[in-house]
C-alpha positions in Angstrom: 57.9 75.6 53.5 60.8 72.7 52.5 63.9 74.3 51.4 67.0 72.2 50.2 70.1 73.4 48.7 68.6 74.7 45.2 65.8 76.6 47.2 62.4 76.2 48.4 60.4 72.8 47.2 58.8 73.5 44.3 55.7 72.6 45.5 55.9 75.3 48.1 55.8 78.3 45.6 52.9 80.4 44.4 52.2 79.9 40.1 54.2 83.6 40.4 57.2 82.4 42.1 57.4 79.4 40.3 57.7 81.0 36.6 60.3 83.1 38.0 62.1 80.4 39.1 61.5 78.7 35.6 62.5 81.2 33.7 65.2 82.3 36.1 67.0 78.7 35.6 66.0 78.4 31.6 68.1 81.8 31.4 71.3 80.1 32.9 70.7 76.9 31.6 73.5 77.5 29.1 76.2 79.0 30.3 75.4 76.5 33.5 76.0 73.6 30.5 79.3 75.5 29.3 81.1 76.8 31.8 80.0 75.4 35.7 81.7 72.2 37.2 79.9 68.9 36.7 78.6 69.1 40.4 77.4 72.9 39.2 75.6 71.0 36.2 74.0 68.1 38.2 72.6 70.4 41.0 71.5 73.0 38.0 69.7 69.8 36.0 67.9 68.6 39.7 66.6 71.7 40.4 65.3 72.6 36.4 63.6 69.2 36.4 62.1 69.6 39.4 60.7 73.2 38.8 59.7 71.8 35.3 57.8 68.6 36.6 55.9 71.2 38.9 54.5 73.2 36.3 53.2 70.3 34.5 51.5 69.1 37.2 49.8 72.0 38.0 48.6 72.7 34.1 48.2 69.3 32.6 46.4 70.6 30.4 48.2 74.0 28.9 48.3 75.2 25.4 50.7 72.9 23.3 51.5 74.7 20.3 51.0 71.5 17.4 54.2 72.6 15.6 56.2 71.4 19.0 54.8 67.9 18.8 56.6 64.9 16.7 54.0 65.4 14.1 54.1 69.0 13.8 57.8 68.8 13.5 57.6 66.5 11.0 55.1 67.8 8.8 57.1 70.8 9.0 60.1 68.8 7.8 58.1 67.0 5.4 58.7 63.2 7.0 56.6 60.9 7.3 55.2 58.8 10.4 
């Protein structure tokens, strides 16, 4: 298994351990943004992209809600194209 400072390689973790780890970093994303030092934030921002680039590649094709797309959004908001 490849570990680096934020933890093991994404790529090494089971679909379990790798929602965890999502929603682990998504629940610190903001006080991380607030209140850590800008080498806090950039380490922070590596690791969440990295866990978040994992999960898409492993479920290309998962549920995508049409109200979280540009067009849902904008039909929502009533703009145009």
């Amino acid at each position: 298994m490849t570990v680096h400072e934020g933890g093991p390689s994404a790529r090494d973790l089971e679909d379990g351990q790798l929602l965890k780890e999502l929603e682990a970093i998504h629940r610190t994303r903001h006080e991380t943004l607030l209140h850590a030092s800008d080498d806090a934030l950039t380490t922070h921002t590596e690791r969440m992209n990295e866990l978040e680039r994992e999960y898409v590649r492993r479920h290309p094709q998962r549920a995508q809600t049409s109200s979280r797309t540009r067009a849902g959004a904008r039909a929502r908001t009533g703009e145009d194209d």
